[in-house]
C-alpha positions in Angstrom: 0.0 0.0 0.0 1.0 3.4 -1.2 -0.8 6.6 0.6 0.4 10.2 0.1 -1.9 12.8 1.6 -5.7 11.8 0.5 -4.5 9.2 -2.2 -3.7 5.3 -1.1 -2.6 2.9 -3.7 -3.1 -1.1 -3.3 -1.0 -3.4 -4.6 -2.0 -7.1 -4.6 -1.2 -10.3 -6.4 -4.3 -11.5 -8.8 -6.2 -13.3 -6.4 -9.8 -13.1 -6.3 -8.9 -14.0 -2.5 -7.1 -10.3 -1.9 -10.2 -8.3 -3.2 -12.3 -8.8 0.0 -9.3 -8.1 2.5 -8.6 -5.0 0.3 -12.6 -3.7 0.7 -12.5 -4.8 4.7 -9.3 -2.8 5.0 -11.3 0.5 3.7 -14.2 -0.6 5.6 -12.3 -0.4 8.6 -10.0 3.0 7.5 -14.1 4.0 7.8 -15.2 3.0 11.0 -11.8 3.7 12.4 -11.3 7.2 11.0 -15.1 8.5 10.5 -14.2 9.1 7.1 -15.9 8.0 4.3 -14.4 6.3 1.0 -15.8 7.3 -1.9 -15.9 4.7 -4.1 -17.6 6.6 -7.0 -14.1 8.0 -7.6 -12.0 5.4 -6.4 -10.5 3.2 -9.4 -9.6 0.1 -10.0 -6.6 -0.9 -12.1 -5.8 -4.6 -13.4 -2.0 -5.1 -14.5 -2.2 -8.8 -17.1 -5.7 -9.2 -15.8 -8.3 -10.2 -18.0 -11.2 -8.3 -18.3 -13.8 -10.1 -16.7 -12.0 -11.0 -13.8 -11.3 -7.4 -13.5 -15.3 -6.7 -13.9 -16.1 -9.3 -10.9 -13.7 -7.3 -8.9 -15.1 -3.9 -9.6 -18.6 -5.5 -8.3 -16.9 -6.7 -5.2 -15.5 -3.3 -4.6 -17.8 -1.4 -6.3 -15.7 1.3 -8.2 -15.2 2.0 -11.9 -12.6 0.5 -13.6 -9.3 3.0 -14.7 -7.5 2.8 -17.9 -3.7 3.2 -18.6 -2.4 5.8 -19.0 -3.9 8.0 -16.0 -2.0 10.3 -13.8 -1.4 9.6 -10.4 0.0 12.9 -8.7 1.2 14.5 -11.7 3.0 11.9 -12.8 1.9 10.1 -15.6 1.2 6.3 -15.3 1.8 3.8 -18.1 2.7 6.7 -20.1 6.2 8.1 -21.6 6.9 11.2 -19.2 7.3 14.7 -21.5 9.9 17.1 -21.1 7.6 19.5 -22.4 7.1 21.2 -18.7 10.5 21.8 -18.9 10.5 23.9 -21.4 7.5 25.9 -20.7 9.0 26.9 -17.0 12.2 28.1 -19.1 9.8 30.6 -21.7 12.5 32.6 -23.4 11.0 36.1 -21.6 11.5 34.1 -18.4 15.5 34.3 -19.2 15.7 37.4 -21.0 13.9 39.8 -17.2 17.1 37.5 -15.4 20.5 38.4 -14.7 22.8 35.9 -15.3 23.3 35.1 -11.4 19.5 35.2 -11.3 19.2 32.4 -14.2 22.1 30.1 -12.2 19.7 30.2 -9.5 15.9 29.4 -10.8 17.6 26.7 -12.5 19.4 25.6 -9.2 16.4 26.1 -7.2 13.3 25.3 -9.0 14.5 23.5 -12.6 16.4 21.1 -11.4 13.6 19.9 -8.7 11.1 19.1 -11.6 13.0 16.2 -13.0 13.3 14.3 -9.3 9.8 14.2 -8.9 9.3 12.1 -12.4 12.8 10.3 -11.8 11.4 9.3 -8.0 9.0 6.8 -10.1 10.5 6.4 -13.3 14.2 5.6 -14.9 15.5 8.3 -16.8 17.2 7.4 -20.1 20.3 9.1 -20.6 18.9 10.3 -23.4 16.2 12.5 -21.3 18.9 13.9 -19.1 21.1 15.1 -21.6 18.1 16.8 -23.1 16.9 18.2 -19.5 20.8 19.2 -18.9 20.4 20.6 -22.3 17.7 22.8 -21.7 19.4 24.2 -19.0 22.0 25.3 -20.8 20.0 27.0 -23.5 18.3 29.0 -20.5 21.0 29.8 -18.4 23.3 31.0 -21.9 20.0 32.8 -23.6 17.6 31.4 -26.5 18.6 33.6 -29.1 20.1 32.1 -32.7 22.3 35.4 -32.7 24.4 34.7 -29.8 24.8 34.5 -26.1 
């Protein structure tokens, strides 16, 4: 079991004998916590699972079944993560109203944080950090064709 803040994540084996425990466990968090579970928006997520196996344990649960890719905190799930928000937090005007000591340090202190929230679930390629490193160069020397 994952949980972060109002999210949990389960993680079971295929069994049809871990679906029950997995309902008692939230029936409990309910009684427990005086909290309720809404299961209109909780999901339900079947990795090599056939489908109507996962439809018998949607009834036992009773939630709607998700779909890959979906995000889970941002992050996107079953999906190839973009470096596309990258690049918008570095807009060329962003560099241009920025001293060069002012540059050094957005990318010190806020650039560099965004890829270790995507690398804390996924495996970068070096490929994708030599593109992120990249990027980072382009802002910190200026956008322009011209020059630097």
């Amino acid at each position: 079991m994952l949980q972060y803040a109002h999210d949990t994540l389960f993680i079971c084996e295929n069994y049809p004998k871990n679906v029950v425990p997995v309902k008692a466990v939230l029936g409990l968090f309910e009684m427990l916590s005086g909290l309720k579970v809404n299961f209109h928006k909780s999901k339900l997520r079947g990795i090599k699972v056939n489908q109507r196996l996962l439809q018998q344990y949607d009834a036992i649960i009773n939630c709607s079944i998700m779909f890959m890719p979906f995000t889970y905190l941002g992050i996107p799930i079953g999906d190839n993560p973009t470096r596309g928000k990258i690049r918008k937090t570095l807009a060329c005007w962003k560099g241009k109203n920025l001293t060069c000591v002012g540059r050094v340090c957005l990318i010190k202190s806020v650039i560099s944080t965004i890829p270790l929230f995507f690398l804390s679930l996924f495996r970068a390629p070096k490929k994708i950090v030599a593109e992120i490193v990249k990027i980072q160069r382009q802002f910190l020397w200026g956008w322009r064709k011209e020059g630097r």
